[in-house]
MIZA-579069 format. One record per residue (C-alpha): x, y, z; residue number from 1; residue in three letters. Coordinates in steps of 0.2 Angstrom, whole numbers. Example, Ala and Ser with C-alpha at 12.3 -4.5 7.8 and 13.67 -1.06 7.14 Angstrom:
<pts>
PT     xx     yy     zz    i   aa
PT     62    -22     39    1  ALA
PT     68     -5     36    2  SER
</pts>
This chain:
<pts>
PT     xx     yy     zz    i   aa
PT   -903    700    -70    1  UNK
PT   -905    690    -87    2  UNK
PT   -888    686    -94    3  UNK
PT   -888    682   -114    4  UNK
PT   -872    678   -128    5  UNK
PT   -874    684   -146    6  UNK
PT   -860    673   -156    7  UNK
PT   -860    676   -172    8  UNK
PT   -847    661   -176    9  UNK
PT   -835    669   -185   10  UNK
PT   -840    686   -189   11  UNK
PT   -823    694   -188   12  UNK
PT   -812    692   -202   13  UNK
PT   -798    704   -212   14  UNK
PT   -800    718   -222   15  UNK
PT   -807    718   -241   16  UNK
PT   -796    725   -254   17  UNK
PT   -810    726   -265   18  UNK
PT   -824    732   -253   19  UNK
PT   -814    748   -248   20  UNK
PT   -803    738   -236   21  UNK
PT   -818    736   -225   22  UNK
PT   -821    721   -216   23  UNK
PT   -839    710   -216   24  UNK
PT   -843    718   -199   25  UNK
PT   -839    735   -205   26  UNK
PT   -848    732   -220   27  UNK
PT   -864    722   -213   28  UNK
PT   -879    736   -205   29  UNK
PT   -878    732   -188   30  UNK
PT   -887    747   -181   31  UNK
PT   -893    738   -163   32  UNK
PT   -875    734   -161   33  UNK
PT   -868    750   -164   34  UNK
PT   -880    759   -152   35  UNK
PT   -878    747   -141   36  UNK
PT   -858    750   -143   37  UNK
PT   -858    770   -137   38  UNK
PT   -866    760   -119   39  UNK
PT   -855    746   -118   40  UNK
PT   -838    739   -112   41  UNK
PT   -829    737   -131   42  UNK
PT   -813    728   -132   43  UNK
PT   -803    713   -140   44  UNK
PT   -800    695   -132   45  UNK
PT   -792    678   -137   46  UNK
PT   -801    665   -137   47  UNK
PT   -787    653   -145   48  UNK
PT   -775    649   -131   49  UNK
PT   -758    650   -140   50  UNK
PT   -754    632   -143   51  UNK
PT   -772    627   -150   52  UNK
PT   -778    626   -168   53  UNK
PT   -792    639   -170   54  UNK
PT   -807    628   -169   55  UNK
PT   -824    633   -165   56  UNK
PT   -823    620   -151   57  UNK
PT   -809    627   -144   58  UNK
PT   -816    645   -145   59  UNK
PT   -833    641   -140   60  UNK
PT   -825    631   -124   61  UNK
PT   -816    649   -121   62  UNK
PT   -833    660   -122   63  UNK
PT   -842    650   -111   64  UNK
PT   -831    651    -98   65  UNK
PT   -822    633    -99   66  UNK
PT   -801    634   -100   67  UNK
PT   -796    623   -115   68  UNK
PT   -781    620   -105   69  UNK
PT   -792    610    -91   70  UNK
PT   -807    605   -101   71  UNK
PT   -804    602   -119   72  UNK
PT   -799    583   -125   73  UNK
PT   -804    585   -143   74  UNK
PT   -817    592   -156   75  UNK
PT   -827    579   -160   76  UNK
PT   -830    570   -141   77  UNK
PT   -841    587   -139   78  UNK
PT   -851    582   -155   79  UNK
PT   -853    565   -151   80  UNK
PT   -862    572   -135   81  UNK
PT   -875    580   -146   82  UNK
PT   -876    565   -156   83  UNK
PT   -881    555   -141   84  UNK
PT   -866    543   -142   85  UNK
PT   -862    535   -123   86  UNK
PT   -842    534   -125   87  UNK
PT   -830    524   -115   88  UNK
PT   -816    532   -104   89  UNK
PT   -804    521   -118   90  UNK
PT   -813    527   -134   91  UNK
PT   -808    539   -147   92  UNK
PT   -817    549   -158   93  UNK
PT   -816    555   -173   94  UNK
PT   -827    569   -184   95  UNK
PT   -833    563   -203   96  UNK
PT   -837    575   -215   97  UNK
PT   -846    570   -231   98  UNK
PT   -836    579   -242   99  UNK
PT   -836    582   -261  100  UNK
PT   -817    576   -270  101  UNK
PT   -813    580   -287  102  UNK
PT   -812    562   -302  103  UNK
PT   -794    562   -303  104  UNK
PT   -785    548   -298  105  UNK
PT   -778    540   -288  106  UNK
PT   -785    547   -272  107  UNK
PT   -771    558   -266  108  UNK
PT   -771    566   -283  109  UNK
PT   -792    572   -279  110  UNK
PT   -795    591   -274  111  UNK
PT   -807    595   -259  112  UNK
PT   -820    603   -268  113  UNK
PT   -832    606   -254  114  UNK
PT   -827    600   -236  115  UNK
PT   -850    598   -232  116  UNK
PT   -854    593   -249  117  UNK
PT   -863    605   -253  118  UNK
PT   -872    606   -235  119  UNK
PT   -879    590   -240  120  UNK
PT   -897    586   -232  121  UNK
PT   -897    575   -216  122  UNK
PT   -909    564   -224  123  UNK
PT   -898    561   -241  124  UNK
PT   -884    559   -228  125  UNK
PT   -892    549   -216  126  UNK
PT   -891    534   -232  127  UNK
PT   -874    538   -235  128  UNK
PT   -869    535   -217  129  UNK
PT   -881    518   -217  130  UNK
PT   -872    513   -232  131  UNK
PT   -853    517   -225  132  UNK
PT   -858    507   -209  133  UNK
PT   -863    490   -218  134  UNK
PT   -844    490   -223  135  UNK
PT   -837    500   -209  136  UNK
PT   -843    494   -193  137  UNK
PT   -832    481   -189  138  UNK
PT   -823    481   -171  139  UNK
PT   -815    493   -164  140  UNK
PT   -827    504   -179  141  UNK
PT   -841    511   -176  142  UNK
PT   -848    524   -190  143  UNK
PT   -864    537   -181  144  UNK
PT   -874    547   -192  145  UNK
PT   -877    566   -187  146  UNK
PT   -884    582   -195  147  UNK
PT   -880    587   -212  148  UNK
PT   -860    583   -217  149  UNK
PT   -855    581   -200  150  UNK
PT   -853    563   -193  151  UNK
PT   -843    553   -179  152  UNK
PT   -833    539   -181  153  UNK
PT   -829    528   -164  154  UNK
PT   -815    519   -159  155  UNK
PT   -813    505   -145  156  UNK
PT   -798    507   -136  157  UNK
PT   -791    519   -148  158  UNK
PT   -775    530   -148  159  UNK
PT   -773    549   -153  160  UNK
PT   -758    558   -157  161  UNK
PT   -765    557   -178  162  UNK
PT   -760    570   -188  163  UNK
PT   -777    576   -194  164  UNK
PT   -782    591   -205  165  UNK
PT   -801    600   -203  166  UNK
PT   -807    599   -222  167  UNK
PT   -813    616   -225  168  UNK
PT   -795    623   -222  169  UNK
PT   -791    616   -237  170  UNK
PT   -806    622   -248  171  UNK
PT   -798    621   -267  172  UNK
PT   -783    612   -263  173  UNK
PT   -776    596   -268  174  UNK
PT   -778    583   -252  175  UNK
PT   -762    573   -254  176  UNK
PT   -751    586   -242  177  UNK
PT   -765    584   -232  178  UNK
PT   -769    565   -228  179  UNK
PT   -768    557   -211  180  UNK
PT   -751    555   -204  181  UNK
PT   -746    546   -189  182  UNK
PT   -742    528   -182  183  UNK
PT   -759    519   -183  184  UNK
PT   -767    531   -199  185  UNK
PT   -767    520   -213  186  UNK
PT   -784    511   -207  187  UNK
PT   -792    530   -209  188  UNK
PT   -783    535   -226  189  UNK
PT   -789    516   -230  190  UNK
PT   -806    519   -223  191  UNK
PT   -806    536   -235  192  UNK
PT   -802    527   -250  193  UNK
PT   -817    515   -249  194  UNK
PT   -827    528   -245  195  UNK
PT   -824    535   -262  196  UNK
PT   -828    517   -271  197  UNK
PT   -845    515   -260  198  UNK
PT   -852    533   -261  199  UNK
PT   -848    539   -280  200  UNK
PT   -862    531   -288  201  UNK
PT   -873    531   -275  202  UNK
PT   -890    533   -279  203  UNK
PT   -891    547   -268  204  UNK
PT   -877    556   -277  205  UNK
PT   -884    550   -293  206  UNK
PT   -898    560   -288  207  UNK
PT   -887    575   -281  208  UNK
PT   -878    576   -299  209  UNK
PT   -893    577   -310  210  UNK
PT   -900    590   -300  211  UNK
PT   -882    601   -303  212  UNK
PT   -878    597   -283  213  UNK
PT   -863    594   -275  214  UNK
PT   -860    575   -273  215  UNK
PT   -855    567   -255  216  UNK
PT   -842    555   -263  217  UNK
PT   -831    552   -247  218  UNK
PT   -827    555   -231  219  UNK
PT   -815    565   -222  220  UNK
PT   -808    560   -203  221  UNK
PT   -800    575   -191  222  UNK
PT   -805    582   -175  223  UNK
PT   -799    566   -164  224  UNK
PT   -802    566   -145  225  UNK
PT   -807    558   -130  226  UNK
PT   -821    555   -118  227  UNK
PT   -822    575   -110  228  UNK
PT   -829    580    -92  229  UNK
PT   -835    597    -90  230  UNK
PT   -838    603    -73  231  UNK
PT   -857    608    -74  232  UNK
PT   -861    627    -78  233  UNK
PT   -871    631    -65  234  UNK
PT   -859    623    -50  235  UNK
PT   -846    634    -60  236  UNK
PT   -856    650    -63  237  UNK
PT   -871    649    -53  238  UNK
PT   -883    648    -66  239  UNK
PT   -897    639    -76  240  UNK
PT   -897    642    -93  241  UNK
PT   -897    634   -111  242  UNK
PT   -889    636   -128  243  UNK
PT   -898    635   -144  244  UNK
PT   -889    631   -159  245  UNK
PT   -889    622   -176  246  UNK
PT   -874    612   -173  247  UNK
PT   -869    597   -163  248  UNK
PT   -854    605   -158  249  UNK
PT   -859    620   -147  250  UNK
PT   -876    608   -142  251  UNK
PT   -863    594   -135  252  UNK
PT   -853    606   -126  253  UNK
PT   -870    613   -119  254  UNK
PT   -875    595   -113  255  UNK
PT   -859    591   -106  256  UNK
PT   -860    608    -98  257  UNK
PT   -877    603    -89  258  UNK
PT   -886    617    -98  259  UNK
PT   -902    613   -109  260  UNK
PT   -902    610   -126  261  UNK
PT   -917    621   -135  262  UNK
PT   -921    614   -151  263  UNK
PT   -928    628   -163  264  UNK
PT   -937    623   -180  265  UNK
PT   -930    630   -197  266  UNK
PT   -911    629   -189  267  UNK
PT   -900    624   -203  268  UNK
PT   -882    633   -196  269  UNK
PT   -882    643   -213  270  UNK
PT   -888    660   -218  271  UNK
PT   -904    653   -222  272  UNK
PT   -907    647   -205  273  UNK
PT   -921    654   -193  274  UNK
PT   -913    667   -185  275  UNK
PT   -931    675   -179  276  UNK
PT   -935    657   -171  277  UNK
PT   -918    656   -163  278  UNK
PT   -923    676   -155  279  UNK
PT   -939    672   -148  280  UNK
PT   -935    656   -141  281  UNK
PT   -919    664   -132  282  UNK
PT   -930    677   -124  283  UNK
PT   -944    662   -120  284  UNK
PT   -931    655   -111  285  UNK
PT   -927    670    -99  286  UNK
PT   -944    676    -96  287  UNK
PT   -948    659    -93  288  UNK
PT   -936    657    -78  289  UNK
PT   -919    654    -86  290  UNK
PT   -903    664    -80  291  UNK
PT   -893    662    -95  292  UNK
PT   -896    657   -113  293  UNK
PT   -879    654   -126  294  UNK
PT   -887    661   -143  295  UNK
PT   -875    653   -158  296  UNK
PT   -877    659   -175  297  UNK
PT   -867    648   -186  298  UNK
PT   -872    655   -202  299  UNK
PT   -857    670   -202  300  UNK
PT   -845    656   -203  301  UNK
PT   -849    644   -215  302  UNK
PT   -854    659   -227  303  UNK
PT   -835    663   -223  304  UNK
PT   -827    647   -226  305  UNK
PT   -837    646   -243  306  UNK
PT   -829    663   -248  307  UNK
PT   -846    672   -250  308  UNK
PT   -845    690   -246  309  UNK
PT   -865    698   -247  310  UNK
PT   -872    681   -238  311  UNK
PT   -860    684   -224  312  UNK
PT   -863    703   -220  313  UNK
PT   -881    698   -223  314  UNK
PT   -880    685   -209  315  UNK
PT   -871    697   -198  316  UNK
PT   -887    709   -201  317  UNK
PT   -898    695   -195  318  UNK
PT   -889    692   -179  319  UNK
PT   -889    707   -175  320  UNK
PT   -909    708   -177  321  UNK
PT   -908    693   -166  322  UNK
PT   -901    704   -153  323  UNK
PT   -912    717   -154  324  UNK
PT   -925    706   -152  325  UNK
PT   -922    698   -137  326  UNK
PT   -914    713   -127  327  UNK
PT   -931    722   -135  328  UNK
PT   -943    706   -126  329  UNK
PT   -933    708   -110  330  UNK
PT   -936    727   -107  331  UNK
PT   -955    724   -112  332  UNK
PT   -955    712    -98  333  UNK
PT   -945    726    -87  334  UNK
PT   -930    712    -86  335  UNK
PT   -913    721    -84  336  UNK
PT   -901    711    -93  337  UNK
PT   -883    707   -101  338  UNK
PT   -877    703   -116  339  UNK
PT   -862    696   -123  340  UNK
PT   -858    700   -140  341  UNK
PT   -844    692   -149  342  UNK
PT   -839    679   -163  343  UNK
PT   -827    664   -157  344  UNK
PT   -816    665   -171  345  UNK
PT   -811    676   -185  346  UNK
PT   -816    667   -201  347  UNK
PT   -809    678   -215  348  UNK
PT   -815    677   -232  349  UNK
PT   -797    678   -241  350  UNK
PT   -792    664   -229  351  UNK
PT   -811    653   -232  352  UNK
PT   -804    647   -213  353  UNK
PT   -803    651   -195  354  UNK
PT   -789    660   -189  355  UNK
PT   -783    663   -171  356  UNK
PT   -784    681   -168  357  UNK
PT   -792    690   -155  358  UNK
PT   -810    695   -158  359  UNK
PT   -820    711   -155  360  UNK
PT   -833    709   -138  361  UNK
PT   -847    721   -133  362  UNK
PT   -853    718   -115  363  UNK
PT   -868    729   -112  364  UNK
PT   -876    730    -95  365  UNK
PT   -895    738    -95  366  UNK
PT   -892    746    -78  367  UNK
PT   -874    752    -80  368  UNK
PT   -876    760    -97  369  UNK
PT   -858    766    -98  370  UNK
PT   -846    764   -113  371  UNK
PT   -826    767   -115  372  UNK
PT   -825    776   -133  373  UNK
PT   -832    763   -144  374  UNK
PT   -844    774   -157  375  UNK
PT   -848    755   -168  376  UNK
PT   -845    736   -164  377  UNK
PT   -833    731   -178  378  UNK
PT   -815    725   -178  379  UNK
PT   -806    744   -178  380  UNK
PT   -815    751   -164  381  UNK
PT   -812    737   -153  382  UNK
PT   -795    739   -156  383  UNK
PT   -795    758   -153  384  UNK
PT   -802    755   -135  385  UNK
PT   -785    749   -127  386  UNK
PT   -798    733   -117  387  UNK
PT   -790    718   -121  388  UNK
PT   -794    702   -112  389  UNK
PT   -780    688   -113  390  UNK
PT   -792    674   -110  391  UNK
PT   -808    675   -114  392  UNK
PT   -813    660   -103  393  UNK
PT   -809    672    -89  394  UNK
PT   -823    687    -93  395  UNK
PT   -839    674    -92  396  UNK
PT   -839    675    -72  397  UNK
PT   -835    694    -74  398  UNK
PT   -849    694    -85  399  UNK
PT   -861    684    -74  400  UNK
PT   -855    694    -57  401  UNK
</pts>
């Protein structure tokens, strides 16, 4: 038995006044899905312990079968995995966005504008970082590039217990409610500043203004945390597997987690990323021997947080082709299989951020074809089905019995 996960990071989200009062995943063609639905168990689960912001680290932690209550310590330790970053039992971390801020001054009078400047190239950021660590890294700093807008700042013998708020949930708002708080959090609001002096003329944003782009004209700390231990997946589970993803999040959880990181070229964690590369390599994966691979789309949720209705029901279209064609690969090969399908958040358009409320989950078993009512995969009939799982870290060993 092959076992796969579908997440389409935040697929789910609220009803649209002005699409009929539809949601994205009742709107998106998702027929695979929805024929897959009539055969499958259908329910709701939460994958937000209550008592935790609705992060995609958390949620993710949840789906793959990890009890934020034992395992999480932070958002951005889980990145600093992927970035390759060996930390210290006393450090603390820290995520840094490249973010795009309004002129006003002073700084707390600025607007976030775009919390990943514009999803800002990883080479264009790659200079910025460079040019932030000739002033930055002094002891107990040290600045590490990453992929795109999302970066890790280090701290020696650091403290938590920061007051710290994610960027994008506060798309189009002015930041000074929002600044970080807490004994110790000058040093970062200070560190913010002079990012703003170093990085608006730029030549890298120089370049990014004159071509009508988003400029990367500071930085944003949140996501603190400490060094995590995550009990290897397969002396949990019993398996060998992998993730592919765009994002150093869910690939740091992977490492961390033991499993292998497949790297797939054209992934960009957006809705122009390739989703056909991301299916074939999944279904390589399991043919070639693999128990489990963790398919995470990103691309639902950043479409989400930017507000943009048709790109996220087109990107929920595309992961559900990438199901298709991996549980279409698998019954070629005469592999019976199961599949997960499920977003880790709601990421509601209205809201242009994550919420905590339970998600929709088909789980599909090739040689037990047998549904409970579902007719689609979408929000309403998930609800209409009665299953409810309380904590989603609970159904991966169900899922991998």
């Amino acid at each position: 038995m092959k076992y796969i996960v579908i997440l389409g990071d935040g697929m789910a989200g609220y009803p649209l006044p002005d699409r009929d009062n539809k949601t994205c995943l009742q709107l998106a063609k998702t027929p695979f899905f929805d024929e897959l639905a009539k055969k499958s168990a259908v329910g709701l689960m939460k994958t937000v312990p209550d008592g935790y912001k609705p992060g995609s680290d958390v949620a993710n932690l949840s789906v793959m079968g990890y009890d934020p209550s034992e395992y999480y310590s932070g958002r951005s330790p889980l990145e600093a995995a992927s970035i390759g970053i060996d930390l210290k039992d006393t450090d603390v971390t820290l995520r840094c966005n490249l973010v795009t801020l309004s002129e006003e001054e002073p700084y707390e009078n600025k607007t976030m504008l775009d919390y990943s400047a514009g999803e800002i190239s990883t080479e264009e950021a790659r200079a910025l970082i460079g040019a932030l660590k000739a002033e930055f890294d002094r002891p107990p700093f040290t600045l590490y590039a990453g992929i795109s807008y999302r970066h890790c700042l280090v701290v020696a013998d650091g403290k938590t217990g920061h007051d710290l708020t994610p960027p994008h949930d506060i798309s189009d708002k002015r930041v000074s409610a929002y600044l970080p708080k807490g004994e110790g959090s000058e040093v970062f609001l200070d560190m913010m500043k002079r990012s703003y002096e170093i990085l608006s003329h730029h030549p890298v944003n120089e370049k990014r203004r004159a071509a009508g782009k988003n400029p990367a004209n500071s930085v944003w700390f949140w996501g603190e945390g400490t060094k995590p231990r995550l009990t290897p997946f397969e002396t949990l589970y019993g398996k060998k597997g992998a993730v592919i993803s765009a994002v150093d999040l869910v690939k740091g959880i992977g490492i961390l987690a033991g499993l292998k990181v497949i790297e797939v070229e054209g992934a960009t964690g957006n809705w122009d990323t390739n989703f056909a590369g991301k299916a074939n390599a999944a279904a390589d994966a399991l043919l070639g021997g693999l128990d489990f691979v963790y398919v995470h789309m990103e691309a639902p949720d950043e479409c989400g947080h930017h507000g943009d209705t048709e790109k996220k029901i087109y990107s929920i279209e595309q992961v559900d082709g990438v199901a298709r064609t991996v549980a279409e690969k698998l019954r070629a090969a005469g592999e019976p299989f199961c599949m997960l399908v499920c977003p880790d958040h709601p990421t509601p358009i209205a809201l242009k951020t994550h919420t905590s409320d339970p998600v929709p989950f088909l789980l599909y078993r090739s040689d037990e074809e047998t549904g409970n009512g579902a007719a689609r995969f979408d929000e309403e009939a998930a609800a209409a089905t009665g299953l409810c799982i309380p904590r989603a870290s609970e159904l991966m060993r169900a899922f991998l019995r």
